[in-house]
DRENLOMAR-808607 format. One record per residue (C-alpha): residue in three letters; x negated, y negated, z negated. Coordinates in nm, 2 decimals. Each point is the difference from the previous one (the first is absolute). Layout:
residu px py pz
ALA X Y Z
...
END
This chain:
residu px py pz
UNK -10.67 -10.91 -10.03
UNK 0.09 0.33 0.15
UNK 0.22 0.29 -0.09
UNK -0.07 0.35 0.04
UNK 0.27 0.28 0.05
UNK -0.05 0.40 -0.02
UNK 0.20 0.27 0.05
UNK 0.18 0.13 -0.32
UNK -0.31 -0.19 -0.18
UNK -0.03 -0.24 -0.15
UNK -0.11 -0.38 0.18
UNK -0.18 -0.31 -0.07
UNK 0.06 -0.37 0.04
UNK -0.25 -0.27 -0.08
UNK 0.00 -0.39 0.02
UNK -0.13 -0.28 -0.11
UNK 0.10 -0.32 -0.14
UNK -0.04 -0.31 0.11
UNK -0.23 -0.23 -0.22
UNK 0.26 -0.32 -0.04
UNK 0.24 0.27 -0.08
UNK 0.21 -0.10 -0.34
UNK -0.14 0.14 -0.33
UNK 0.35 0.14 -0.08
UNK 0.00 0.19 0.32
UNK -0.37 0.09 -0.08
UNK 0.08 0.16 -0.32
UNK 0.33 0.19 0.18
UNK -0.24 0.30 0.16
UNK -0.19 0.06 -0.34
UNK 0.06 0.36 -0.04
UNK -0.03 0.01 -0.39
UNK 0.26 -0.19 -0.04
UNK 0.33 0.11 -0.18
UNK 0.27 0.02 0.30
UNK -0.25 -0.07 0.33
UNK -0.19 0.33 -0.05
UNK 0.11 0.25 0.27
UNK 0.25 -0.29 0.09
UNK 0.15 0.07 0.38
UNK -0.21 -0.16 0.28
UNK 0.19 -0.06 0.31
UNK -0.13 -0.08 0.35
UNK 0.25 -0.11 0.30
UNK -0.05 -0.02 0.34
UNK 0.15 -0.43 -0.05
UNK 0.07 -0.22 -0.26
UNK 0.33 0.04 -0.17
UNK 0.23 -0.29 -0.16
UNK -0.07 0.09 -0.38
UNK 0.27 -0.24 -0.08
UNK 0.31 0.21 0.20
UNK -0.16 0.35 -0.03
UNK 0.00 0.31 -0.28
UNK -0.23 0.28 -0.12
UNK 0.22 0.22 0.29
UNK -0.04 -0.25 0.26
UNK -0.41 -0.01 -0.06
UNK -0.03 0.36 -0.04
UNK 0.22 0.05 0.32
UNK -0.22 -0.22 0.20
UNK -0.31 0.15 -0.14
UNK -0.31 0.12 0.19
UNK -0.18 0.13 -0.30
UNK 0.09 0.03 -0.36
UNK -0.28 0.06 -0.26
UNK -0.13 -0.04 -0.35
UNK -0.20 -0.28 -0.16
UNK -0.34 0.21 -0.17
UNK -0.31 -0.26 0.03
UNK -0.14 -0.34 0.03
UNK -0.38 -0.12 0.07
UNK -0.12 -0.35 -0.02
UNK 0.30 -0.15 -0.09
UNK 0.18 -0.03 0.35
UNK -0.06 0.36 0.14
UNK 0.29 0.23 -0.05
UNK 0.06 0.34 0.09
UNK 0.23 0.30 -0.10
UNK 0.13 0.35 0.18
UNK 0.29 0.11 0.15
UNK 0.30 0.07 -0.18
UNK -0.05 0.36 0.07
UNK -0.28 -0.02 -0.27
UNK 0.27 0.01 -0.28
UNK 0.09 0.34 0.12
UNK -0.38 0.10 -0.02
UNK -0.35 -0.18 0.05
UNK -0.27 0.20 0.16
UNK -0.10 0.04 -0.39
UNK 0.24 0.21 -0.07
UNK 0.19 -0.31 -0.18
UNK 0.38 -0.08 0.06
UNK 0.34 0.12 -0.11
UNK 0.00 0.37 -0.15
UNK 0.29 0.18 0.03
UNK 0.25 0.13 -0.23
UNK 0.05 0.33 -0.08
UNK 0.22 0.16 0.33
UNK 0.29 0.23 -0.04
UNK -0.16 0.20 0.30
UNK 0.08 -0.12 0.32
UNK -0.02 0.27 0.31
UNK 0.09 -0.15 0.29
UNK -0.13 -0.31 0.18
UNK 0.29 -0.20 -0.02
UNK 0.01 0.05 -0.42
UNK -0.39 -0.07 0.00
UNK 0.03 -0.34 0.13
UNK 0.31 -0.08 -0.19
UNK -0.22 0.11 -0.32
UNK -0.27 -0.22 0.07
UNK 0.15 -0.33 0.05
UNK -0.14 -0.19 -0.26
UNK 0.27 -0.26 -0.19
UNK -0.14 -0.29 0.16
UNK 0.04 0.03 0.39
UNK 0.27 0.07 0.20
UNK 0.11 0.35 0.14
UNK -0.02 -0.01 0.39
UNK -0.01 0.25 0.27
UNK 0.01 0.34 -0.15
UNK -0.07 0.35 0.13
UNK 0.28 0.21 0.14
UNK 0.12 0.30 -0.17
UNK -0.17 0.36 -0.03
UNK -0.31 0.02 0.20
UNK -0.19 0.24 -0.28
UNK -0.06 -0.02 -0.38
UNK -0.28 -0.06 -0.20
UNK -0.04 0.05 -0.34
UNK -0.26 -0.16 -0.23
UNK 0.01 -0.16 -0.33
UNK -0.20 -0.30 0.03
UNK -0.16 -0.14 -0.30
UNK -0.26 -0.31 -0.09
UNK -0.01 -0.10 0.36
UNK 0.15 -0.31 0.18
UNK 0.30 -0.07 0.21
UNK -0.28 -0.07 0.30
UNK -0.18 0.39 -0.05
UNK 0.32 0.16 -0.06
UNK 0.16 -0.16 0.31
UNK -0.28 0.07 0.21
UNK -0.04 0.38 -0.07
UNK 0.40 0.03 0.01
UNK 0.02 -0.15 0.36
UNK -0.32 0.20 0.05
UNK 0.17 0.32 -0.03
UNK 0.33 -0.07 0.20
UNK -0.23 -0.19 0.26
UNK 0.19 -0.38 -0.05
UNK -0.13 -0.32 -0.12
UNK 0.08 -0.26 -0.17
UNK -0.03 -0.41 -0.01
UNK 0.07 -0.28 -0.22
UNK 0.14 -0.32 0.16
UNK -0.08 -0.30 -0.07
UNK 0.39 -0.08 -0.16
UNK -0.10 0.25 -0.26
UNK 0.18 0.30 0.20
UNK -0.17 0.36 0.00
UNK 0.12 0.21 0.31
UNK -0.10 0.35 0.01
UNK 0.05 0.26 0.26
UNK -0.13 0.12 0.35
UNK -0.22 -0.25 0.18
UNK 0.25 0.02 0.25
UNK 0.24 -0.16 -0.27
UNK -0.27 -0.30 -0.11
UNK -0.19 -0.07 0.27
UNK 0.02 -0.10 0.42
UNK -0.09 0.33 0.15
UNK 0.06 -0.10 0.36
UNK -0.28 -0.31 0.05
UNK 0.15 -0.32 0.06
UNK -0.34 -0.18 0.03
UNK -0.31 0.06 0.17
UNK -0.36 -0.07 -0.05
UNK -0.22 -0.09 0.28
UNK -0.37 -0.05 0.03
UNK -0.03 -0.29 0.26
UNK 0.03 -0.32 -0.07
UNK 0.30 -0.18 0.22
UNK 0.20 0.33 0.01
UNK 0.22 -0.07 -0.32
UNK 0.39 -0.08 0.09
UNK 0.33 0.02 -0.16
UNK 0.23 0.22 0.21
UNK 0.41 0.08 -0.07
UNK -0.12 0.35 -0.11
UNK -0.39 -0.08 -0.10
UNK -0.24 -0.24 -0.10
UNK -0.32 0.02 0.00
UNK -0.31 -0.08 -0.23
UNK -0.32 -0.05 0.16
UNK -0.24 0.13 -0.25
UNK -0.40 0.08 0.00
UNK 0.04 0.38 -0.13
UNK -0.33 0.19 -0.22
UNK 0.03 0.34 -0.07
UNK -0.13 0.19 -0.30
UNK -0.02 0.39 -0.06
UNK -0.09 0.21 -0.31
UNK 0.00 0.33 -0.17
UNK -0.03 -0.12 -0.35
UNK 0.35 0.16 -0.06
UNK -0.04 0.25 0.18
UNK 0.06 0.39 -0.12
UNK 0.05 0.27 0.16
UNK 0.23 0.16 -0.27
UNK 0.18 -0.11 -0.30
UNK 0.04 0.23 -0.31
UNK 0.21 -0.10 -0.26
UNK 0.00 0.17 -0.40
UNK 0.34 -0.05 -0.15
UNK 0.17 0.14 -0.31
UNK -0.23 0.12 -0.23
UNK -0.29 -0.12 0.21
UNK -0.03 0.41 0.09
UNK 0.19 0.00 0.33
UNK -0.10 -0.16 0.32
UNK 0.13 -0.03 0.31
UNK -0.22 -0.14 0.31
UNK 0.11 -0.19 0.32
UNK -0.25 0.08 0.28
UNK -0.32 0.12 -0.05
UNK -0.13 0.34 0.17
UNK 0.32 0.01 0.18
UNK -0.08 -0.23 0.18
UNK -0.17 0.11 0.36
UNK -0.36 -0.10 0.05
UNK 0.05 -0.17 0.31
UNK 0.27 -0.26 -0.17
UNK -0.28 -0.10 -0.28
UNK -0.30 -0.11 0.28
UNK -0.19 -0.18 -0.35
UNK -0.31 0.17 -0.11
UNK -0.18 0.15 -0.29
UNK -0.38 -0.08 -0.02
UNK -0.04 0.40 0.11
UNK 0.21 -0.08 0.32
UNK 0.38 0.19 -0.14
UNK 0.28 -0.17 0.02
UNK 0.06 -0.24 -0.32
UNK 0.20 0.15 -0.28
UNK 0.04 -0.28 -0.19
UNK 0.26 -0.01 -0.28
UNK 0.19 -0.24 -0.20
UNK 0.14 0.14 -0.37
UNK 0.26 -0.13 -0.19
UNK 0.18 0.10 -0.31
UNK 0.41 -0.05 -0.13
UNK 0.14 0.14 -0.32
UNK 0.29 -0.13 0.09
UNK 0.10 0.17 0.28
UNK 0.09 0.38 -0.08
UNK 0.11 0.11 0.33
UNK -0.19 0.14 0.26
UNK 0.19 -0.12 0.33
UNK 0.01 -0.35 -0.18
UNK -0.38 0.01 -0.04
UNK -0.03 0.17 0.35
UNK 0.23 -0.28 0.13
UNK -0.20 -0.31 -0.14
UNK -0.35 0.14 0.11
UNK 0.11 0.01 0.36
UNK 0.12 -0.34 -0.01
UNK -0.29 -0.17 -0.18
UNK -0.25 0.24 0.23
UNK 0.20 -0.09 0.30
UNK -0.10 -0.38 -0.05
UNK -0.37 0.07 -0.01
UNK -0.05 0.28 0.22
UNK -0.12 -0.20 0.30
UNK -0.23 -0.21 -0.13
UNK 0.11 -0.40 0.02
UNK -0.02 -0.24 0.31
UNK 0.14 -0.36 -0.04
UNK 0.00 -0.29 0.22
UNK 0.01 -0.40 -0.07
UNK 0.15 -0.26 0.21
UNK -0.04 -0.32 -0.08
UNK 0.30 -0.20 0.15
UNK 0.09 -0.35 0.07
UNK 0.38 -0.01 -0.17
UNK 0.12 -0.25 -0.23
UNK 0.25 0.20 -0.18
UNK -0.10 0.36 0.12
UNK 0.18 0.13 -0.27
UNK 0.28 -0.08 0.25
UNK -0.14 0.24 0.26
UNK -0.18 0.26 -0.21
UNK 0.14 0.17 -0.29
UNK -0.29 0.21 -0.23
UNK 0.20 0.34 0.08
UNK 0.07 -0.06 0.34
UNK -0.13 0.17 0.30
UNK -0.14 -0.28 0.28
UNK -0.10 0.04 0.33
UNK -0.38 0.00 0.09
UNK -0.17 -0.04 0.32
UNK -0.37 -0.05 0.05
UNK -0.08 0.26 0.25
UNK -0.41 -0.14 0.00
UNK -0.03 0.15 -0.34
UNK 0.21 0.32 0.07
UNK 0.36 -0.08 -0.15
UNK 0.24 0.11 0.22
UNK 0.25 0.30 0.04
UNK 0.11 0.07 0.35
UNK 0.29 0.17 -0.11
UNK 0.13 -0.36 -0.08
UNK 0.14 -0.22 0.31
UNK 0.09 -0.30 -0.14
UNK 0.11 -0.35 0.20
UNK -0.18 -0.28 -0.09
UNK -0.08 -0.33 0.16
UNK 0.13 0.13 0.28
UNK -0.23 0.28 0.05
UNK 0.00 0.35 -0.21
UNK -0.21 0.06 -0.22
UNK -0.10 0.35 -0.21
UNK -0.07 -0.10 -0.35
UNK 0.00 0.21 -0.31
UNK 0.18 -0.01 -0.29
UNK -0.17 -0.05 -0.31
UNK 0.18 -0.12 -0.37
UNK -0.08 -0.34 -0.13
UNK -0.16 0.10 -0.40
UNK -0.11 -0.36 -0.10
UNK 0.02 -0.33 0.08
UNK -0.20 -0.33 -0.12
UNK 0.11 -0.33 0.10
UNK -0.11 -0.29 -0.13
UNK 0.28 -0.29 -0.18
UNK 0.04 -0.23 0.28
UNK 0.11 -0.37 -0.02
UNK 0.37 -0.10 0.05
UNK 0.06 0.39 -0.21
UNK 0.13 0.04 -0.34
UNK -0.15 0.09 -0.30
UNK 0.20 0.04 -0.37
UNK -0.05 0.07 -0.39
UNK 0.25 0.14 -0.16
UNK -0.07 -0.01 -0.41
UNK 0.21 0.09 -0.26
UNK 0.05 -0.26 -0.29
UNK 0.06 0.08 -0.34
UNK 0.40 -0.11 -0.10
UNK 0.01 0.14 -0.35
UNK -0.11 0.28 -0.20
UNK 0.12 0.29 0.21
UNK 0.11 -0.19 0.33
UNK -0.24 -0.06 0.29
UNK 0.09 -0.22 0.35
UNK -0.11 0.00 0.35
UNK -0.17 -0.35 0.11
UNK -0.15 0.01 0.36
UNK -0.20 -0.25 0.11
UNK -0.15 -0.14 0.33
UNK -0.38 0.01 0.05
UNK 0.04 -0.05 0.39
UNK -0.14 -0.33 0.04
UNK -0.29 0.09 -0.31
UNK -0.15 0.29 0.21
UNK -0.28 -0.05 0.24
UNK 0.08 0.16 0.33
UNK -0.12 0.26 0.17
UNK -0.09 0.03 0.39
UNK -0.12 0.30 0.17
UNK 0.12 0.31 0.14
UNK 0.18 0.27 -0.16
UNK -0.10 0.34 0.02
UNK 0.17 0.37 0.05
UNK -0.09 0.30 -0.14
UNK 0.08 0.28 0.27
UNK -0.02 0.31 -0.11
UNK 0.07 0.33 0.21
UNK -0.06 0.37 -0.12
UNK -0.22 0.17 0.28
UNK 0.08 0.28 0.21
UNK -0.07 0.31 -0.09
UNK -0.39 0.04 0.03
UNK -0.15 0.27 0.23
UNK -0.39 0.13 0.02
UNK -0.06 -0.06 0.38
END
């Protein structure tokens, strides 16, 4: 009844059946079942004429692509995101082939494309090298620590296309939509619309470290990111006896043999964490607010009561100005509204070695869901001072 959407992650939709729902369409979203295992679940923001349309035409008009994994009590149905065949959480997924060592970011992400999605937007040449020989570990991990080190990212659409690059390159970097707190204040503008949202904010330092030391090679040589070169003042957490907190994170790769590759990929993953994590969620009124929102994206937010604003930012709104901050969009959960579309595409035995493509429509078989959707905001913090 709702999908849920991460940043290079992997999602979730669930739904549910209705009861006078046909037996043969029933028995279509049993998972152990040759051909409708891991078969492609596709969710559209309206109905489509299955009659006149194609596997490009739903896949174009897609809000969310995933994978069919589970069924409870006959009529509830749920699955991840298609980025889950490049690598669940688990560590399970698509394990790449043996590389004929790629260097720069550009040959990375052509290396990586796995056979079954499409190539999309690609890095531009030079920009580094980095030289590793990845082995046992999936497209997912091995995409993630190779955008790590030339600080890009990546995304999976929902036609089955994987972009890599700069966020610059994937994602809205200049806010095209803006998230207020009070109610009545939402508009669409030629240049903005806004989202009225009720915003919470959480903070943490279980990630936090103040260093990051990485073994690589033999497992002899490290290399550290941080630690006690960083100034006391710019690490205001405490040990029990009152110093400043030294805590460390250590990791180890054999596969990396270099010391500025190890040195490279230590700052990046330390860079991440450094901070600690703070994360706001709207919960906004939007039919479709894949529409207005894309998980990638950096929004608008104003809600000055609770401290989110940045007066460096004058922007015209409603006729007024207004000093939001700018803050990326990580998630989204929206529930499957009626009058959207939902599809099953299976794939049907046609002989011994052949195997066919047979979507079908379980739009008017799924309950409907009502409710808001909800953002997940996330913004790095400024650098943190002792007072």
């Amino acid at each position: 009844m709702t999908v849920q959407e991460r940043h290079m992650a992997p999602g979730r939709v669930d739904f549910t059946l209705r009861d006078e729902s046909p037996r043969h369409v029933v028995e279509l979203c049993r998972p152990l079942v040759q051909g409708q295992g891991f078969g492609t679940i596709v969710v559209t923001p309206t109905r489509l004429p299955m009659r006149d349309v194609g596997t490009a035409a739903i896949l174009a008009n897609a809000r969310f692509s995933g994978r069919l994994t589970g069924r409870e009590r006959r009529t509830r149905v749920s699955g991840d995101g298609i980025v889950g065949q490049l690598g669940t959480d688990n560590n399970q997924g698509t394990v790449i082939a043996p590389l004929s060592t790629p260097t720069t970011f550009a040959t990375w992400a052509t290396a990586l494309l796995p056979t079954y999605l499409n190539a999309g937007i690609t890095p531009a040449a030079g920009g580094g090298s980095y030289t590793k020989d990845f082995k046992a570990v999936t497209v997912r991990a091995a995409l993630d620590e190779v955008c790590a080190f030339f600080g890009g990212e990546w995304r999976v659409r929902p036609n089955f296309t994987l972009d890599v690059g700069t966020r610059a390159q994937l994602f809205v970097t200049t806010p095209k939509t803006v998230v207020v707190s009070r109610r009545g204040e939402g508009s669409r503008e030629l240049h903005l619309t806004g989202l009225v949202g009720d915003l919470s904010l959480s903070e943490d330092l279980e990630d936090w470290e103040r260093s990051r030391m990485l073994y690589y090679g033999s497992g002899t040589t490290s290399v550290e990111q941080g630690g006690l070169t960083v100034a006391a003042a710019d690490v205001p957490f405490r040990e029990p006896d009152g110093t400043s907190a030294e805590i460390r994170r250590i990791t180890e790769d054999s596969q990396i043999t270099a010391s500025a590759d190890a040195l490279g990929l230590a700052t990046a993953e330390w860079g991440k964490v450094r901070y600690g994590h703070r994360e706001f969620r709207a919960s906004v009124d939007a039919y479709d607010v894949g529409m207005h929102v894309g998980v990638g994206d950096s929004v608008w937010v104003y809600a000055p009561e609770q401290g989110v604003f940045n007066i460096a930012n004058q922007v015209r709104y409603r006729g007024g100005v207004i000093f939001p901050e700018s803050i990326r969009c990580v998630g989204r959960t929206w529930p499957i509204r009626e009058g959207m579309g939902i599809y099953f595409r299976r794939w049907v035995n046609n002989g011994t070695t052949t195997w066919g493509e047979d979507w079908v429509d379980l739009s008017p078989y799924v309950l409907p869901e009502t409710g808001d959707a909800t953002l997940e905001l996330f913004a790095v913090p400024r650098k943190l001072k002792v007072a």
